[in-house]
N, C-alpha and C positions, 0 to 999 in steps of 0.2 A: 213309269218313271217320268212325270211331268215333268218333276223339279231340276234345273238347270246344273244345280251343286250337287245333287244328289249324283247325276252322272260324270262332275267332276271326280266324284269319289270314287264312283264305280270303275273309271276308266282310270284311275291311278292306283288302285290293286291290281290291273294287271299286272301293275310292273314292282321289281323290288327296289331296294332304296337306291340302286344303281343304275338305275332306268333301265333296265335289261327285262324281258319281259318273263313273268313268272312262268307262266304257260307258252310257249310262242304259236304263234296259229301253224296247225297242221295242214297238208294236203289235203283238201276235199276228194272224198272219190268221185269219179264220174269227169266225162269232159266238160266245160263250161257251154260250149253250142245246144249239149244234149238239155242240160238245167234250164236252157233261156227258151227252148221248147216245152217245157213241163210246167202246165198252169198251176200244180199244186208248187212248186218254187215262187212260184210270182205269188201264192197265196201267203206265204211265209214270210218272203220280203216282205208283203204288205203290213202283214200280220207285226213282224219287228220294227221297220219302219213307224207304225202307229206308237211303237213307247219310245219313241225317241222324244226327250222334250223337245217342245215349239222352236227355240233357235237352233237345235243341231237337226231337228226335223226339218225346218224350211232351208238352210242353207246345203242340203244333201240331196233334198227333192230340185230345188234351183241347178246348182251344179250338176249332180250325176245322172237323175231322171231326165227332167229337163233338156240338159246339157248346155245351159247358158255358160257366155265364158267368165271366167273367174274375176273379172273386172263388173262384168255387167252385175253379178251376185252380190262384189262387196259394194255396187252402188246401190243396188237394190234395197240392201239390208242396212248399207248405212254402217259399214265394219271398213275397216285396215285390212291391208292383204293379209298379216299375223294372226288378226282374232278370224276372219273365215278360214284359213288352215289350220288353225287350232278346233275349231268347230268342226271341221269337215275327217278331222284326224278323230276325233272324238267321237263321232256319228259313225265312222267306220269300224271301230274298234266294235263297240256298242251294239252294231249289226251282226259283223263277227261270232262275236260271243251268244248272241240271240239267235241267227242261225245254225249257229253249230250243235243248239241245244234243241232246235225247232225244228230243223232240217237234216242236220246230218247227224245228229244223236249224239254229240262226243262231248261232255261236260266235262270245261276244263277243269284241271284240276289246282288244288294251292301249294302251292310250292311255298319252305320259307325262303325267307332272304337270306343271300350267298356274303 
């Protein structure tokens, strides 16, 4: 998913015309301490991480890997605080949804709209 719109799309079929989300993210099994031990996890992030397009890619790798602060990313990138939390809301979800189906096996499902 290079394309930038392409993932505007994708990320707004999460949701239905209520902004309420079709599927809501489940519990992950397992502790999070145990995952950040497990190099086949960090291969998956990687692995999802890689289709994120180039600007929800670099502003998720800056922020969250990285951990630069959220001022130094929108100088970086050259963004408003609105458009990098819009990007970084969008790279999350995106990840989500790519681990869930890479990692922890659970494809969400479609719900219609309420």
């Amino acid at each position: 998913m290079a394309d930038p719109h392409e993932a505007v799309e994708a990320v707004a079929g999460m949701f239905n015309k209520h902004g309420k989300w079709r599927d809501a993210p489940k519990r992950w099994a397992g502790e999070p301490e145990e995952l950040l031990q497990r190099s086949e996890f960090w291969d998956a992030l990687r692995q999802c991480m890689a289709k994120l397009p180039g600007p929800l890619g670099d502003a998720f790798q800056l922020r969250e890997i990285q951990g630069l602060t959220t001022e130094k990313v929108r100088d970086l990138l050259g963004l408003s605080t609105t458009n990098l939390s819009t990007r970084l809301s969008r790279a999350r979800a995106l990840l989500r949804r790519c681990l869930e189906l890479a990692w922890f096996g659970k494809r969400p499902s479609r719900k219609k709209d309420r």
